[in-house]
C-alpha positions in Angstrom: 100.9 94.8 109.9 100.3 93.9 106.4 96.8 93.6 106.4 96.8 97.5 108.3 98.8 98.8 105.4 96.8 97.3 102.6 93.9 95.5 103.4 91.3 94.0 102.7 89.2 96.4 104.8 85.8 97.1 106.1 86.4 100.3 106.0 89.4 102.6 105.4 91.7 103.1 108.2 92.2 106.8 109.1 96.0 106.8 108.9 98.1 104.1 107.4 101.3 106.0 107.1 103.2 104.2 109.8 101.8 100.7 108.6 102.8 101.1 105.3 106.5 102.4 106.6 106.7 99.2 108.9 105.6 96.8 105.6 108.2 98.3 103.3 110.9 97.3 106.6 109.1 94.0 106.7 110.3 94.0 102.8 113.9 95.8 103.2 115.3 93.8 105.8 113.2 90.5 105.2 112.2 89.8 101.6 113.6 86.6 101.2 112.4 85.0 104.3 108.8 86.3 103.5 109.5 84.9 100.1 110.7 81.5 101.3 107.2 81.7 103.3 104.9 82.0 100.2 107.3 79.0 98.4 106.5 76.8 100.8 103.1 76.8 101.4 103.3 77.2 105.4 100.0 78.4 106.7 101.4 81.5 107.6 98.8 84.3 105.9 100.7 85.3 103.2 99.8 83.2 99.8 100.3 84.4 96.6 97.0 86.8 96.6 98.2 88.6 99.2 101.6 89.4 98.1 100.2 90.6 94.7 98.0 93.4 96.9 100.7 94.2 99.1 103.3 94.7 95.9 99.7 96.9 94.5 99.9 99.1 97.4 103.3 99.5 97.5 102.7 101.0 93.7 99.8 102.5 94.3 101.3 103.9 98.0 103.9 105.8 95.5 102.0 108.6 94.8 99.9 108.8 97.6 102.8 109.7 99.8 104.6 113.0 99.5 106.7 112.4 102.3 110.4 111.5 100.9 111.7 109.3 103.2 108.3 107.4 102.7 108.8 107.2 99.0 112.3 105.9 99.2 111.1 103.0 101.8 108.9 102.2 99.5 111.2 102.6 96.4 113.5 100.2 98.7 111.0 97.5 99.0 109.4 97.6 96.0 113.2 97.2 94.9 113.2 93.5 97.5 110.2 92.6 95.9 111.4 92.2 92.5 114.7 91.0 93.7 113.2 88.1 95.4 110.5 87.7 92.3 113.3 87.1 90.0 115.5 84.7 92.1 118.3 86.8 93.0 119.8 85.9 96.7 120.6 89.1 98.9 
């Protein structure tokens, strides 16, 4: 789902409106799980590199979107993803 949303791509999905909707879930409801994930190393597909351009489209998704609801998911998420950056338990 991740890799929908935000690449890398070989070429630019036509619509990735509903990915990115489903990542910032991913992100709302399971942030520290997917953080516990990239602490321990498990061979899992999400390392460090990855995060950092998931958290970059997440930013970069802010603008692109005028939809509301998909600007506050993404508010939301980018919200977990700090939380979790900085230590703090849900």
């Amino acid at each position: 789902m991740f890799k929908l949303a935000f690449g890398p791509w070989e070429s630019s999905p036509a619509s990735t409106h509903y990915a990115v909707r489903v990542a910032c879930l991913w992100y709302i409801y399971a942030a520290d799980k997917l953080w516990a994930k990239l602490q321990s190393e498990e061979q899992t597909g999400l390392n460090r590199e990855a995060w950092g351009r998931h958290k970059q489209g997440l930013s970069d998704s802010q603008v692109r979107w005028r939809n509301q609801t998909t600007k506050k998911l993404i508010e939301n998420a980018l919200g977990e993803i700090k939380r979790v950056e900085d230590g703090k338990m849900a």
